[in-house]
N, CA, C and O atoms as a GROMACS GRO file, in nm:
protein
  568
    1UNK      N    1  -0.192   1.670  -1.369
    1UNK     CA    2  -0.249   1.643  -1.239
    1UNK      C    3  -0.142   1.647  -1.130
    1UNK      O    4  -0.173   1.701  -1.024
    2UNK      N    5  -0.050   1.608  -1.141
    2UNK     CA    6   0.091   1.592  -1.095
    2UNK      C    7   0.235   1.641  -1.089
    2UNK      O    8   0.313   1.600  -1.175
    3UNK      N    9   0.282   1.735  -0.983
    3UNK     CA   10   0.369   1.806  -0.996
    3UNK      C   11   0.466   1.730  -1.090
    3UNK      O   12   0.433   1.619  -1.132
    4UNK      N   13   0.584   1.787  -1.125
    4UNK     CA   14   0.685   1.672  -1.179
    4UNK      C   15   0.799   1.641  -1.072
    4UNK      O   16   0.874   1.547  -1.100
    5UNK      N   17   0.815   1.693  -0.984
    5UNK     CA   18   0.811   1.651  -0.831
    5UNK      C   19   0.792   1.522  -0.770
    5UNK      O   20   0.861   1.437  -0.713
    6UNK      N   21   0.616   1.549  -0.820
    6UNK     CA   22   0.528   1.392  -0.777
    6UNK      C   23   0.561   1.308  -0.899
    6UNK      O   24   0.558   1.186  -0.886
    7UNK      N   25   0.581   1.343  -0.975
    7UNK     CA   26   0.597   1.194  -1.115
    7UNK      C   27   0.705   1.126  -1.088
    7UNK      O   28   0.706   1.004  -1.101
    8UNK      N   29   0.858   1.226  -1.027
    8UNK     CA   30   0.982   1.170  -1.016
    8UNK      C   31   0.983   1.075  -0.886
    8UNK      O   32   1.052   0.973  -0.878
    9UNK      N   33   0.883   1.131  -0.768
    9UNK     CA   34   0.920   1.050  -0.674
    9UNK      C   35   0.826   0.895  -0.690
    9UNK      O   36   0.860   0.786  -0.644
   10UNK      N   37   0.699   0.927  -0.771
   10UNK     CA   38   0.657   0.780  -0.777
   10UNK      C   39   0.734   0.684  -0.902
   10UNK      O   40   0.740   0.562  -0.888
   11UNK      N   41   0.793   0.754  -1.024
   11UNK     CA   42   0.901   0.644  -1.092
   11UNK      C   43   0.981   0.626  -1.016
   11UNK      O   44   1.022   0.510  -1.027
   12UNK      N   45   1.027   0.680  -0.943
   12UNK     CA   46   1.202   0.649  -0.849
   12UNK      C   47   1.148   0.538  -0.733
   12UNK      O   48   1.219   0.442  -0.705
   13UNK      N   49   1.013   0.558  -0.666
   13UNK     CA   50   0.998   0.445  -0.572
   13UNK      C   51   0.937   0.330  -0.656
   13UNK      O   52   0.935   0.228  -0.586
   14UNK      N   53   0.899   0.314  -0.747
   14UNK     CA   54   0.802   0.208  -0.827
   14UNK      C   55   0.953   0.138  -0.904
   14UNK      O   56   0.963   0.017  -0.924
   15UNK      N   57   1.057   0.232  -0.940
   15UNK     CA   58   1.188   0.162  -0.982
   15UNK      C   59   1.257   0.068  -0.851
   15UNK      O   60   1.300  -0.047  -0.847
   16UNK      N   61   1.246   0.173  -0.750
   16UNK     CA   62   1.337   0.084  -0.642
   16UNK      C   63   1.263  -0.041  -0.602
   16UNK      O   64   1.328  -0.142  -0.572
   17UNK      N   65   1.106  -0.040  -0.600
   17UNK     CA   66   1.047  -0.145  -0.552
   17UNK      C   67   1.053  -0.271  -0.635
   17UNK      O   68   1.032  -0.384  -0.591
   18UNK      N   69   1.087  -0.237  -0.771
   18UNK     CA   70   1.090  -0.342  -0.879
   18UNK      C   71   1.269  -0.391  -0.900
   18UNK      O   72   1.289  -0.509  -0.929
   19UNK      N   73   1.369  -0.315  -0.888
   19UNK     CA   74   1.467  -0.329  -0.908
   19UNK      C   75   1.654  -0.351  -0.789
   19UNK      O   76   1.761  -0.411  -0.791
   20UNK      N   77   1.559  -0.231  -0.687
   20UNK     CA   78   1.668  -0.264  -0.543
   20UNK      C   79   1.575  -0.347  -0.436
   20UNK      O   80   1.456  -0.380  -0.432
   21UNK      N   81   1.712  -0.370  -0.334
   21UNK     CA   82   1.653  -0.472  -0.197
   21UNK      C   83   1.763  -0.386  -0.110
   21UNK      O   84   1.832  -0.303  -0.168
   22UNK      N   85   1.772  -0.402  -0.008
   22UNK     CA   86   1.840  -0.342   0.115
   22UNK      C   87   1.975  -0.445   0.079
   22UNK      O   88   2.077  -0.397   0.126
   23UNK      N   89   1.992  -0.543   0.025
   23UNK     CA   90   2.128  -0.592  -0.007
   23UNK      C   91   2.146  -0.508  -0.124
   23UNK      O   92   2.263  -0.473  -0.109
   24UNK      N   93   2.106  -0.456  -0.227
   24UNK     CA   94   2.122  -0.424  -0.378
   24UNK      C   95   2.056  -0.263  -0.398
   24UNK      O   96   1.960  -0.230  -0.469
   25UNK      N   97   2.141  -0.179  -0.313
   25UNK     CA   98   2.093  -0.041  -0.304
   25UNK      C   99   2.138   0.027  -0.398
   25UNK      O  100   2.246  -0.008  -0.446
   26UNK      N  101   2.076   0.132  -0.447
   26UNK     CA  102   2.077   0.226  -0.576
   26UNK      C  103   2.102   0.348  -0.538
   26UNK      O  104   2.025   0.398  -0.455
   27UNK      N  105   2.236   0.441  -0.600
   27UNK     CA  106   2.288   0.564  -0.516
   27UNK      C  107   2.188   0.660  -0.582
   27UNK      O  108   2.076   0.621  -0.615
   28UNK      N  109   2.228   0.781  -0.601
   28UNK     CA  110   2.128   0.882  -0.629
   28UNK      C  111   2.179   0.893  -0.784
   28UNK      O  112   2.103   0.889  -0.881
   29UNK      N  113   2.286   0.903  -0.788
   29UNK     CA  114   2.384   0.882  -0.925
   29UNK      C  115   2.287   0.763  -1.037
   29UNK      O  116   2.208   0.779  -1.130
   30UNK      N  117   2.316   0.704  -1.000
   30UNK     CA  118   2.254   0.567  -1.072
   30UNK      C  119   2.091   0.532  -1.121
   30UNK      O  120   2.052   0.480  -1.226
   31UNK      N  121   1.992   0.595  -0.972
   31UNK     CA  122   1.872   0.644  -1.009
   31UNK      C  123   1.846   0.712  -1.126
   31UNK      O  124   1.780   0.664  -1.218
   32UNK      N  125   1.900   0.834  -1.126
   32UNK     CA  126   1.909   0.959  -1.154
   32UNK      C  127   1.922   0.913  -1.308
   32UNK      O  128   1.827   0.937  -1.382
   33UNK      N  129   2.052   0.837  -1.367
   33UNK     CA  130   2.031   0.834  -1.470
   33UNK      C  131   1.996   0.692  -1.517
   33UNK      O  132   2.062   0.672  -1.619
   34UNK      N  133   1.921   0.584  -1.486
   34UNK     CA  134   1.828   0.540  -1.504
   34UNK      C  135   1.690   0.565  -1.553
   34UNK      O  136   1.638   0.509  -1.650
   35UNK      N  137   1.639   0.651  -1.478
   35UNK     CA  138   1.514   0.730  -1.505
   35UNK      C  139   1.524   0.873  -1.562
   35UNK      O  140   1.423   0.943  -1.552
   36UNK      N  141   1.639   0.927  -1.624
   36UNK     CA  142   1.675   1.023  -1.659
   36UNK      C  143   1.612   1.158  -1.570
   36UNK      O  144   1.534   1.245  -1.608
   37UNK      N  145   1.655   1.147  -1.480
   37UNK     CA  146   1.639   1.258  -1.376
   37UNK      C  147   1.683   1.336  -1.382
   37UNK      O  148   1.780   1.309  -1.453
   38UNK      N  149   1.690   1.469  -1.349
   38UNK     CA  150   1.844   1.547  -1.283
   38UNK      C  151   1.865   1.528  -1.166
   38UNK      O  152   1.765   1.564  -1.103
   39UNK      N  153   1.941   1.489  -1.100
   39UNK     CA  154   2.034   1.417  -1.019
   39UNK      C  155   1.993   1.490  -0.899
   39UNK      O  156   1.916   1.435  -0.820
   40UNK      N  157   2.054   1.662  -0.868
   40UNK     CA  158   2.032   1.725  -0.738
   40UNK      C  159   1.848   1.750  -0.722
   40UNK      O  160   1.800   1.759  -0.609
   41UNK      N  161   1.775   1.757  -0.824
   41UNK     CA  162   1.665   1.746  -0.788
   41UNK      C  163   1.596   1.662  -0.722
   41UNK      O  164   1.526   1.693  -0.626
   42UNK      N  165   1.614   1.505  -0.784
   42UNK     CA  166   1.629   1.360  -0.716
   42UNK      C  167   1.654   1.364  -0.628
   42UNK      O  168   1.557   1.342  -0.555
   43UNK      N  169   1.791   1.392  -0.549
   43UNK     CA  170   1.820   1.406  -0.435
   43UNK      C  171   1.711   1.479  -0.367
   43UNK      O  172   1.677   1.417  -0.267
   44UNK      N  173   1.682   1.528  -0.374
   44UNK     CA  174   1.592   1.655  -0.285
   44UNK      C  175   1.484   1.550  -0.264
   44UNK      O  176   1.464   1.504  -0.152
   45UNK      N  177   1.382   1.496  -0.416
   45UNK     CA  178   1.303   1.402  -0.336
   45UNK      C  179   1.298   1.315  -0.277
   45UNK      O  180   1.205   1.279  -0.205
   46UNK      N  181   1.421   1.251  -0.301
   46UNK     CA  182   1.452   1.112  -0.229
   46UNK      C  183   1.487   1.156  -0.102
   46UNK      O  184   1.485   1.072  -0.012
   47UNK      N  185   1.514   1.253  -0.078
   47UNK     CA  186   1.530   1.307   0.074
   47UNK      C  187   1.385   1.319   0.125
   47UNK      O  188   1.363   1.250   0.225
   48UNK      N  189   1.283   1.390   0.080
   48UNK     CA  190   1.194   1.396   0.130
   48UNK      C  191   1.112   1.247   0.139
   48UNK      O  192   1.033   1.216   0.228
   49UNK      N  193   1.141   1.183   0.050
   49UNK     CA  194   1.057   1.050   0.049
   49UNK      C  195   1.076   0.968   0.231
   49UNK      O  196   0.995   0.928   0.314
   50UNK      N  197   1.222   0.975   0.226
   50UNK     CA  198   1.287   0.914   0.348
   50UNK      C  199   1.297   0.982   0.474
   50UNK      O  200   1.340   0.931   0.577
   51UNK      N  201   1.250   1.115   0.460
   51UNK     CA  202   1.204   1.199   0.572
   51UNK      C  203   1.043   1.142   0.614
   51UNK      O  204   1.033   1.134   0.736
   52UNK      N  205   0.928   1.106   0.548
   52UNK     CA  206   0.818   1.063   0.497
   52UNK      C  207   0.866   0.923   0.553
   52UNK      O  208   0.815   0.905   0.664
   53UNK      N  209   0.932   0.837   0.522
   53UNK     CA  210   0.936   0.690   0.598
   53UNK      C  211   0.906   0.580   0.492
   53UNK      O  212   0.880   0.462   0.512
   54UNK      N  213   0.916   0.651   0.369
   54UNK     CA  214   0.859   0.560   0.275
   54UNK      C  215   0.964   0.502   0.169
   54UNK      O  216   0.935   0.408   0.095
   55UNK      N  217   1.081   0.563   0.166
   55UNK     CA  218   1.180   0.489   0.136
   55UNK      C  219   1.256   0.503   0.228
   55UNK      O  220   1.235   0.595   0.307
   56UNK      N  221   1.417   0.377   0.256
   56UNK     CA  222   1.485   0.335   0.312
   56UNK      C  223   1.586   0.458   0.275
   56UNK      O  224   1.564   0.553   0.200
   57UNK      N  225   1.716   0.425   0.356
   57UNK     CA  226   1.859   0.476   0.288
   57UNK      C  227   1.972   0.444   0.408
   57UNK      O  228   1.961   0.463   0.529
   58UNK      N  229   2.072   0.394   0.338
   58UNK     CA  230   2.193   0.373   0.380
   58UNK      C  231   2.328   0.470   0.347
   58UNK      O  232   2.399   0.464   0.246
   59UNK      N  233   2.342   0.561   0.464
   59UNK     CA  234   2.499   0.654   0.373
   59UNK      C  235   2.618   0.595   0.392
   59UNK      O  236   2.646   0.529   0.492
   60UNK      N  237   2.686   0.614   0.306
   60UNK     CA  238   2.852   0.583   0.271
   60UNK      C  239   2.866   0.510   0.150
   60UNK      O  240   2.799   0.504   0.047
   61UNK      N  241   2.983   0.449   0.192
   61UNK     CA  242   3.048   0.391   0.043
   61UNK      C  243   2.988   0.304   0.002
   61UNK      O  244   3.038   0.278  -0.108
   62UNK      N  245   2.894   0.227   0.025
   62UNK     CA  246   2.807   0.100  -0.008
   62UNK      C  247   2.669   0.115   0.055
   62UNK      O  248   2.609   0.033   0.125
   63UNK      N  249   2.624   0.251   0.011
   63UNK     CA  250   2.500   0.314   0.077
   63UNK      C  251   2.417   0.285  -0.040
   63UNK      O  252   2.441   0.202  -0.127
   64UNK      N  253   2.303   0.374  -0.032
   64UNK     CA  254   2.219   0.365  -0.127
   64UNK      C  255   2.077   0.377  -0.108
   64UNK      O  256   2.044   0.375   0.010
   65UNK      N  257   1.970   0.390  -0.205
   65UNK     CA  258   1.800   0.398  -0.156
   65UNK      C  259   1.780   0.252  -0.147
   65UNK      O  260   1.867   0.181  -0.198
   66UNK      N  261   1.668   0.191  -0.085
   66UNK     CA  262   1.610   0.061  -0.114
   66UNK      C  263   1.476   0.093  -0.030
   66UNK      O  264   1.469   0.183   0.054
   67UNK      N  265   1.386   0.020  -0.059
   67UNK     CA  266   1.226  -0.054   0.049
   67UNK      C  267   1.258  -0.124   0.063
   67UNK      O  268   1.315  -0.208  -0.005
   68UNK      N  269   1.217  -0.110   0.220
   68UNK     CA  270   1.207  -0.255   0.379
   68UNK      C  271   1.028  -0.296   0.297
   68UNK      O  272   0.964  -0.241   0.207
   69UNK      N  273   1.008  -0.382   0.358
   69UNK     CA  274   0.884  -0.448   0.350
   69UNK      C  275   0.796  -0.352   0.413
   69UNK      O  276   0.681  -0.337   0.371
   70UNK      N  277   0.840  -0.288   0.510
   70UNK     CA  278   0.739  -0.163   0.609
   70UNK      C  279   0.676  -0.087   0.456
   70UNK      O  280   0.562  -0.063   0.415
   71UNK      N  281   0.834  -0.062   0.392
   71UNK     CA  282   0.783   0.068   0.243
   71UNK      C  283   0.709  -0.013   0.148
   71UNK      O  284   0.613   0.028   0.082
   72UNK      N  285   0.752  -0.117   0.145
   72UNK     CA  286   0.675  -0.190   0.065
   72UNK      C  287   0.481  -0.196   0.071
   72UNK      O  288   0.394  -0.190  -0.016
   73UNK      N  289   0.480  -0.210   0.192
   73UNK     CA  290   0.326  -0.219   0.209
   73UNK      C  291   0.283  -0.079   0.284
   73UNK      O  292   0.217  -0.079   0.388
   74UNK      N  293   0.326   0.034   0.221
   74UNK     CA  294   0.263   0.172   0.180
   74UNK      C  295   0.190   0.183   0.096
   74UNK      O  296   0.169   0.072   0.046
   75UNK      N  297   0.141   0.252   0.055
   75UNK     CA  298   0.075   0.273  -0.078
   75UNK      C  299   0.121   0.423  -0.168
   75UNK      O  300   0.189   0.512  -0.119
   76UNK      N  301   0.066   0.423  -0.306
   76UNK     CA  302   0.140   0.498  -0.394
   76UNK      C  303   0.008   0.629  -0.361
   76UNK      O  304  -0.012   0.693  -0.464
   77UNK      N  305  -0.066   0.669  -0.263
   77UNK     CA  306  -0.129   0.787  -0.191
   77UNK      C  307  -0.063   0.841  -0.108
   77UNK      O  308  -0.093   0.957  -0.080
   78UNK      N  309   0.063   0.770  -0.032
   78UNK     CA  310   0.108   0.825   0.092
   78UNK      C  311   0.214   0.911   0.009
   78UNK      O  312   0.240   1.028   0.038
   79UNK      N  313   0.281   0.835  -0.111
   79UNK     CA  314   0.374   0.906  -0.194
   79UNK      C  315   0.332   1.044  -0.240
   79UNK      O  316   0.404   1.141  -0.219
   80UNK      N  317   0.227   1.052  -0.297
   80UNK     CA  318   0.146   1.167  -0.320
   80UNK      C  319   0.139   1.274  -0.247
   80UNK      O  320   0.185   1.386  -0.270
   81UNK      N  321   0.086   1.241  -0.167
   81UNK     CA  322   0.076   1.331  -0.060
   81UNK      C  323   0.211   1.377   0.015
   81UNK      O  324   0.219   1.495   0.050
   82UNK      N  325   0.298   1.304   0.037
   82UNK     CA  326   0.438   1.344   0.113
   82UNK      C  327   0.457   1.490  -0.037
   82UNK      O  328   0.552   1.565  -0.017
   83UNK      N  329   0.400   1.510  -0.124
   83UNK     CA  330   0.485   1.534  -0.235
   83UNK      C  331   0.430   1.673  -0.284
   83UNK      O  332   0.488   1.778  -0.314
   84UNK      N  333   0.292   1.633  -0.281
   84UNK     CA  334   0.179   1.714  -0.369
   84UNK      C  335   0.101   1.739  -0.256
   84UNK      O  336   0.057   1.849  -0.290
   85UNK      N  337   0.067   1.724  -0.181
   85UNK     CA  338  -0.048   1.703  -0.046
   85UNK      C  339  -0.170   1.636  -0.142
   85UNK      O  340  -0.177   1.601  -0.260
   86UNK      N  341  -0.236   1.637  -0.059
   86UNK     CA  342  -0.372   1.596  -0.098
   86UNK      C  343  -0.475   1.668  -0.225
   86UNK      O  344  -0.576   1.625  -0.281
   87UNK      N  345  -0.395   1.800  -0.240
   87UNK     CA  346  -0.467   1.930  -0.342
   87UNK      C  347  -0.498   1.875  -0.446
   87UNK      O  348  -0.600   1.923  -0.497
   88UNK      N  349  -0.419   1.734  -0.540
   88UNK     CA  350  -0.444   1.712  -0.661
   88UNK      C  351  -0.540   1.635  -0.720
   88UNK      O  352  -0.565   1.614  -0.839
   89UNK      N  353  -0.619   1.576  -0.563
   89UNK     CA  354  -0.768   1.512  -0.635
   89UNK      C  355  -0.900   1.609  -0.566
   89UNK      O  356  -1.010   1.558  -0.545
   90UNK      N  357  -0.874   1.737  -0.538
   90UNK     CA  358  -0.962   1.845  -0.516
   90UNK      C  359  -0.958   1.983  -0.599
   90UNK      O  360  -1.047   2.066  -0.620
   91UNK      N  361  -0.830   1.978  -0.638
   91UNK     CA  362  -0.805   2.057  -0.732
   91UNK      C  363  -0.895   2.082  -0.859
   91UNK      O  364  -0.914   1.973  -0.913
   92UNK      N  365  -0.957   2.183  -0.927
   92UNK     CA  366  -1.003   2.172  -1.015
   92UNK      C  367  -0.898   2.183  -1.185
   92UNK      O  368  -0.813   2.269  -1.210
   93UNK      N  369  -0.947   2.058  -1.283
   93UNK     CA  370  -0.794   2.076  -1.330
   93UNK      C  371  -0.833   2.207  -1.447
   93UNK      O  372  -0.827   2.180  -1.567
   94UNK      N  373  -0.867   2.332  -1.406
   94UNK     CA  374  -0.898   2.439  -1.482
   94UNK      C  375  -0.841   2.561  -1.443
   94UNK      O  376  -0.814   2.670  -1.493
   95UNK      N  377  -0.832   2.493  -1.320
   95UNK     CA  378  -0.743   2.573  -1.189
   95UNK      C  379  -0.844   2.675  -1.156
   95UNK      O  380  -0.810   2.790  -1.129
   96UNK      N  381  -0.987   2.632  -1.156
   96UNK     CA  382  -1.057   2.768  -1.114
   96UNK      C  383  -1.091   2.723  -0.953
   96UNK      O  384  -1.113   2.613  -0.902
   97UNK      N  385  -1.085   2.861  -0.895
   97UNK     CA  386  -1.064   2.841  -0.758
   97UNK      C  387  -1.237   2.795  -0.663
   97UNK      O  388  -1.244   2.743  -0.552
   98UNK      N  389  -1.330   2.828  -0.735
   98UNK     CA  390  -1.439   2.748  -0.700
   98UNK      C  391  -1.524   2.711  -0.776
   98UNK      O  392  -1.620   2.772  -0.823
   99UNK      N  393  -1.469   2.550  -0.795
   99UNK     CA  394  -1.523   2.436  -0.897
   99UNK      C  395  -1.604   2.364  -0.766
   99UNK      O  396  -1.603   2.398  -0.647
  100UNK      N  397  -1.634   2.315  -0.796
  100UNK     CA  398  -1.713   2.195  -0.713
  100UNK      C  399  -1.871   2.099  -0.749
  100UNK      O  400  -1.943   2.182  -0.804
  101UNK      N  401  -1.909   2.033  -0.745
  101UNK     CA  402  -2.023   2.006  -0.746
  101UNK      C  403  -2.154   2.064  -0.782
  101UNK      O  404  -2.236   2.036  -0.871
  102UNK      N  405  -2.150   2.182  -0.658
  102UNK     CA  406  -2.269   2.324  -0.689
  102UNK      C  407  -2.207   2.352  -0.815
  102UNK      O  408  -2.264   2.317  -0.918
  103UNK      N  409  -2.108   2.406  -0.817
  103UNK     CA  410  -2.063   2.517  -0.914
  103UNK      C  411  -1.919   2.486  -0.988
  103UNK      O  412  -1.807   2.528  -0.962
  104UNK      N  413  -1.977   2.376  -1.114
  104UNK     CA  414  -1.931   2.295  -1.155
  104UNK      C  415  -1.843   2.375  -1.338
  104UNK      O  416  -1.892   2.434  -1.435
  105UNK      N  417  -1.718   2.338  -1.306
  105UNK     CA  418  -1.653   2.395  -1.428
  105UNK      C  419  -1.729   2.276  -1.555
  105UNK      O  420  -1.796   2.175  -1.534
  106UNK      N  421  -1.688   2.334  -1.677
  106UNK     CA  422  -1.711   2.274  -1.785
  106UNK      C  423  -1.684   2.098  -1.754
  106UNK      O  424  -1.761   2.002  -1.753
  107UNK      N  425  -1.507   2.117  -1.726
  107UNK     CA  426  -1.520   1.952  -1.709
  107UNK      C  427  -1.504   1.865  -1.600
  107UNK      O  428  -1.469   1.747  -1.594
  108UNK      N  429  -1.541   1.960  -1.506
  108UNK     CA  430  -1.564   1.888  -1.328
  108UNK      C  431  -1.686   1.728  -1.312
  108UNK      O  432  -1.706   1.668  -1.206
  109UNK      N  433  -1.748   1.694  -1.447
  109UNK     CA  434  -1.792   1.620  -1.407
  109UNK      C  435  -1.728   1.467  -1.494
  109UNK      O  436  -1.744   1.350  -1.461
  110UNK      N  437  -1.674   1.510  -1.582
  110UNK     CA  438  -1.629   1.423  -1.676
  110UNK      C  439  -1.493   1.404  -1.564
  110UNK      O  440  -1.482   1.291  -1.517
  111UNK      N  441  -1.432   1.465  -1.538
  111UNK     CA  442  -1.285   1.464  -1.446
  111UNK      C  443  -1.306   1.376  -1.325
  111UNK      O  444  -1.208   1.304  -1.302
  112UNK      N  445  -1.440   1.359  -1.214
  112UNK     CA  446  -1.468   1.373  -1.103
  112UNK      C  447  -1.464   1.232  -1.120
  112UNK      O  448  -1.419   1.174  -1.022
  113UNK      N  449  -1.501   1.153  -1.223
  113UNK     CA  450  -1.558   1.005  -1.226
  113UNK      C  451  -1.393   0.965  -1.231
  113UNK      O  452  -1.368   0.935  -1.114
  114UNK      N  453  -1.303   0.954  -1.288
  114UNK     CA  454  -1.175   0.934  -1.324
  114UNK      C  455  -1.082   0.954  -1.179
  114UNK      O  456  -1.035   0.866  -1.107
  115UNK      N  457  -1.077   1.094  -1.166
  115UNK     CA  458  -1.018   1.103  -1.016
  115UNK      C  459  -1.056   1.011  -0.907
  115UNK      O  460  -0.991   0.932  -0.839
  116UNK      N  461  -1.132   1.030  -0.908
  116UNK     CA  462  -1.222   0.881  -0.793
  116UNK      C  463  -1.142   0.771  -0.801
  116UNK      O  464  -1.057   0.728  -0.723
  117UNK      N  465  -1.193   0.721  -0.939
  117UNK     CA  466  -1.133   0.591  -0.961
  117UNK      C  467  -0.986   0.570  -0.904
  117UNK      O  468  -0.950   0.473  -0.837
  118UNK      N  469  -0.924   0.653  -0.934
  118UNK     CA  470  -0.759   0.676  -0.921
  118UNK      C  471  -0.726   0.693  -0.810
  118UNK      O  472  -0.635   0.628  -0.758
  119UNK      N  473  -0.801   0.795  -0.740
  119UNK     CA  474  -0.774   0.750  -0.590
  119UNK      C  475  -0.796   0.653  -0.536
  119UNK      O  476  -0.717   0.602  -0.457
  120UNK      N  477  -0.896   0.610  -0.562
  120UNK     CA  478  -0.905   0.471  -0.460
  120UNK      C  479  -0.801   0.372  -0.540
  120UNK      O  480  -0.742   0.316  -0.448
  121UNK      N  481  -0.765   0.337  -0.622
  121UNK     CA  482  -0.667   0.270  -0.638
  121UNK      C  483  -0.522   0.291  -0.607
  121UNK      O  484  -0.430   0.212  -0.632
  122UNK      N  485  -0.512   0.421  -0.544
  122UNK     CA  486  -0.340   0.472  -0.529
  122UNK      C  487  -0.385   0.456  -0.356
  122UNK      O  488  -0.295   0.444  -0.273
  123UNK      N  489  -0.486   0.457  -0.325
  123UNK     CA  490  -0.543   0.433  -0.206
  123UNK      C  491  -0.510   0.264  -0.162
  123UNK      O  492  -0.432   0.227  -0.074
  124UNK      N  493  -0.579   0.197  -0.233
  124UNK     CA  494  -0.582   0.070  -0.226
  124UNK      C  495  -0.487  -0.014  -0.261
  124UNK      O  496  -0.481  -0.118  -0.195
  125UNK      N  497  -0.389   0.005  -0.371
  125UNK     CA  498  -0.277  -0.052  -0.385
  125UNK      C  499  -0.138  -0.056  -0.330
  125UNK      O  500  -0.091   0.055  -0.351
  126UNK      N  501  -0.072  -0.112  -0.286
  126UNK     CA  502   0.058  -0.112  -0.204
  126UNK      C  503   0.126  -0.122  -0.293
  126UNK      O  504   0.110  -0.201  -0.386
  127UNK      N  505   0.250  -0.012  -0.275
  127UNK     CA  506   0.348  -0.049  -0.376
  127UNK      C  507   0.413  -0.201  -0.405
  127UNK      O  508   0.479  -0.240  -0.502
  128UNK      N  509   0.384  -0.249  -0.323
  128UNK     CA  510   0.425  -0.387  -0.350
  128UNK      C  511   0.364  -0.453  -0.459
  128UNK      O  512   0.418  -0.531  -0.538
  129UNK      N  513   0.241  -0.414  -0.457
  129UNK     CA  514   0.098  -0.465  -0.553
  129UNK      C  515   0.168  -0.441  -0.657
  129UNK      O  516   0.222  -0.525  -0.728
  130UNK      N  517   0.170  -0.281  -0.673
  130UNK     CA  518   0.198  -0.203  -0.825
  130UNK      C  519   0.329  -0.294  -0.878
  130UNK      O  520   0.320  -0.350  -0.988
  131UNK      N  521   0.453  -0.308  -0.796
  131UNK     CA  522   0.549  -0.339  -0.817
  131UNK      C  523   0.559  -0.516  -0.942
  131UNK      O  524   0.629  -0.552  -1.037
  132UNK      N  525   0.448  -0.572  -0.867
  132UNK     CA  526   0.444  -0.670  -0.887
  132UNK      C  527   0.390  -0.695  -1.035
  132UNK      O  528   0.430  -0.776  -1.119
  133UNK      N  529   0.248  -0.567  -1.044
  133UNK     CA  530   0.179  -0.586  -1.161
  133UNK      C  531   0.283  -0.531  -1.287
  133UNK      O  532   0.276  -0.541  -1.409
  134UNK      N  533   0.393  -0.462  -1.185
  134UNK     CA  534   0.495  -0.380  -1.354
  134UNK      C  535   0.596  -0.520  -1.398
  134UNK      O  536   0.652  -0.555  -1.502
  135UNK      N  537   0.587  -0.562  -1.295
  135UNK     CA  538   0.683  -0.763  -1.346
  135UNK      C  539   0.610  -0.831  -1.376
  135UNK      O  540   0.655  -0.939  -1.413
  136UNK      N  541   0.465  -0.815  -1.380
  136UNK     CA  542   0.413  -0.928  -1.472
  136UNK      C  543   0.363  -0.894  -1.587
  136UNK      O  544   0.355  -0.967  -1.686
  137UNK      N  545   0.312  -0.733  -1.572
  137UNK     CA  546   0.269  -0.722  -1.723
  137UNK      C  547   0.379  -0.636  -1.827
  137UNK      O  548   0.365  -0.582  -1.937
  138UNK      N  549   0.473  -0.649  -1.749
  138UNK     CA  550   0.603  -0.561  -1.834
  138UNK      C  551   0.562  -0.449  -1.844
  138UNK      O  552   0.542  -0.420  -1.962
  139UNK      N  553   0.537  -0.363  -1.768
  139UNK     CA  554   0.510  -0.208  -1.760
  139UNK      C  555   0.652  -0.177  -1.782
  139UNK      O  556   0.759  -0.235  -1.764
  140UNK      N  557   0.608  -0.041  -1.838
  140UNK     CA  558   0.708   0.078  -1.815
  140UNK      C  559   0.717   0.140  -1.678
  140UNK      O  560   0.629   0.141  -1.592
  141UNK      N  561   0.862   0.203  -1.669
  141UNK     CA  562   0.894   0.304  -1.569
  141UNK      C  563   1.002   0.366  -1.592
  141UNK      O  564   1.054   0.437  -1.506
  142UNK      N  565   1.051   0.351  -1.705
  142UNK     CA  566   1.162   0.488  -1.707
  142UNK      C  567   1.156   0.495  -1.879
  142UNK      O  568   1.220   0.580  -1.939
   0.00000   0.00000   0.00000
């Protein structure tokens, strides 16, 4: 459903939201192999994330990524979209170019109930939310 693009930039902000603060910033180095990234790719999204407004960054010697409270109470849709646009909950996942409703692929209807759901929750949840539910129920993220 999700570029791997979009997977890296929502583990890398769902890590920073659970693990850095604007005192306790995380370089690209350190991300990178945390979440086993490749590093200049990372860079690229974490650039775009912070072009987008949705993560922080500090350059130099004691620089680093972090979320302000502003990033914090984004949600994990705006991430999406800075990333993937909007294509991946209209998309048909068959990739046929006219799926829809009328003219419905094999599994456009089994898919349609699920996507929903998911949007409105990447809709409705603030990374802060998510952040919170990966510290209490011990989620994964890298």
């Amino acid at each position: 459903m999700f570029s791997k693009s979009c997977k890296y930039a929502i583990r890398s902000i769902l890590f920073l939201a659970v693990y850095c603060s604007e005192e306790d910033r995380m370089g690209v180095d350190d991300l990178s192999e945390k979440l086993d990234v490749p590093k200049h790719f990372l860079a690229k999204i974490l650039q775009q994330l912070t072009r987008h407004g949705l993560i922080s960054s500090v350059k130099g010697r004691n620089g680093g990524f972090y979320l302000t409270d502003h990033n914090m109470n984004s949600n994990l849709l705006a991430v999406i979209e800075s990333i993937d646009g909007s294509r991946v909950f209209k998309e048909c996942v068959l990739g046929l170019p006219e799926c829809s409703s009328v003219n419905p692929c094999p599994y456009h209807s089994a898919v349609k109930g699920y996507r929903d759901q998911f949007l409105l929750l990447v809709k409705e949840e603030t990374i802060r939310q998510s952040a919170e539910r990966i510290v209490l129920d011990n989620l994964k993220i890298r």
